[in-house]
C-alpha positions in Angstrom: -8.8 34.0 51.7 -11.7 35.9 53.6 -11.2 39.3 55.2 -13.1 40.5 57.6 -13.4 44.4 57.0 -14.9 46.3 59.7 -16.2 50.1 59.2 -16.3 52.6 61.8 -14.5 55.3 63.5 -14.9 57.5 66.5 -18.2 59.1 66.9 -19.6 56.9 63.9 -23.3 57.2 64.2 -23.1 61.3 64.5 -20.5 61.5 61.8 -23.0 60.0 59.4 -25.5 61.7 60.1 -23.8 65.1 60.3 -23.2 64.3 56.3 -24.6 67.0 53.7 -27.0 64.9 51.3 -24.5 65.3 48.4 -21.9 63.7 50.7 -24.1 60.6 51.6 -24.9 60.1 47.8 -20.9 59.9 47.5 -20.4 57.9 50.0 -23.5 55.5 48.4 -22.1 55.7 45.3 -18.7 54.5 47.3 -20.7 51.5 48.3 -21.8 50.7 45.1 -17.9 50.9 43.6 -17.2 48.5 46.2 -19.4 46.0 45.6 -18.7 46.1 41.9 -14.9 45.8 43.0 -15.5 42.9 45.2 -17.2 40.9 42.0 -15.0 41.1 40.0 -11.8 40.2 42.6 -13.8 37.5 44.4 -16.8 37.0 46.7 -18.6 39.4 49.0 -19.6 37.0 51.5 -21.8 38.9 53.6 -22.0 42.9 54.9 -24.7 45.1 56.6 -24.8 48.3 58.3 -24.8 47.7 62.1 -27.7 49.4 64.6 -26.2 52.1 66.8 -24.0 50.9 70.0 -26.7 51.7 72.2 -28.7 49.0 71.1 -25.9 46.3 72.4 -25.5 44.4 74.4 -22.7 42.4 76.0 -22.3 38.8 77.6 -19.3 38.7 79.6 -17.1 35.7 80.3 -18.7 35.2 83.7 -22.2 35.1 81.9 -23.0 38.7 82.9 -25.3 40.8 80.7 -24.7 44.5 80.2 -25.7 47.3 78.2 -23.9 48.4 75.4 -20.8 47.4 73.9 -18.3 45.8 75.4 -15.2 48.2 74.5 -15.2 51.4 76.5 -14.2 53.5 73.8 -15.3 56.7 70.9 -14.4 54.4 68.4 -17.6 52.3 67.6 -18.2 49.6 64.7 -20.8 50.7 62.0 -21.2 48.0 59.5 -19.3 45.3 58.2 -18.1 43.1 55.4 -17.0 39.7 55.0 -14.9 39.4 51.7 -13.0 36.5 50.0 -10.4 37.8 47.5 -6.7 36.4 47.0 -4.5 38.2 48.7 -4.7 41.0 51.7 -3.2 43.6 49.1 -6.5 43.0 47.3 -8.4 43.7 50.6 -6.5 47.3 51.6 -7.3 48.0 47.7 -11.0 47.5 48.0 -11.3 49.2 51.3 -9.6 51.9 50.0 -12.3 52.3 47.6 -15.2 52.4 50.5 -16.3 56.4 51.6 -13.4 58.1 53.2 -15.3 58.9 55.9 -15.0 56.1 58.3 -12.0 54.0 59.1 -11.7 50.8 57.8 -10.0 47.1 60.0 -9.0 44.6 58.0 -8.8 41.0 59.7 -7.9 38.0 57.9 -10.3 35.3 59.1 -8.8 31.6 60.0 -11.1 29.6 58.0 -13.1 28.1 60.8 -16.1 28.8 59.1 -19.3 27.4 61.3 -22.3 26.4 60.1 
């Protein structure tokens, strides 16, 4: 089943880059861990770091185009990962293994895949 894994937290962008250089070779190292994880459950699907919110933008149901995201919140995605593993105990295991400094969504996907 894919999972859709979604990294972030509030204040995301100056959070990372209020990290000490040891802690963003940790947290790359986390990365790596993760990836090597993923293999051997299943299928990393797809994943990237995501540009800062600022550089959004939003189409809104009535075809309106704005700035920025479209939650007014703190809380702001910073990369993500599409995952297929069996089960969603398999998921919370491998995002456990990403750096502890961001929080990490897990949302099963419905299969619709479009291509």
């Amino acid at each position: 089943m894919r999972y859709l894994l979604l990294i972030g937290g509030p204040d995301h962008e100056s959070r990372l880059d209020a990290l000490s250089e040891e802690q963003k070779q940790t947290a790359y190292a986390d990365f790596s861990a993760f990836a090597k994880a993923v293999a051997e459950r299943g299928e990393l699907i797809d994943g990237d770091a995501l540009q800062p919110a600022t550089m959004s933008l939003t189409v809104h149901e009535d075809g309106a185009v704005t700035d920025g995201p479209f939650a007014e919140s703190v809380e702001q995605l910073g990369g993500y990962y599409v995952i297929d593993v069996p089960t969603i105990d398999d998921a919370v295991a491998l995002a456990k293994l990403l750096p502890k400094y961001f929080a990490v969504e897990i949302r099963p996907t419905k299969g619709m895949q479009i291509r």
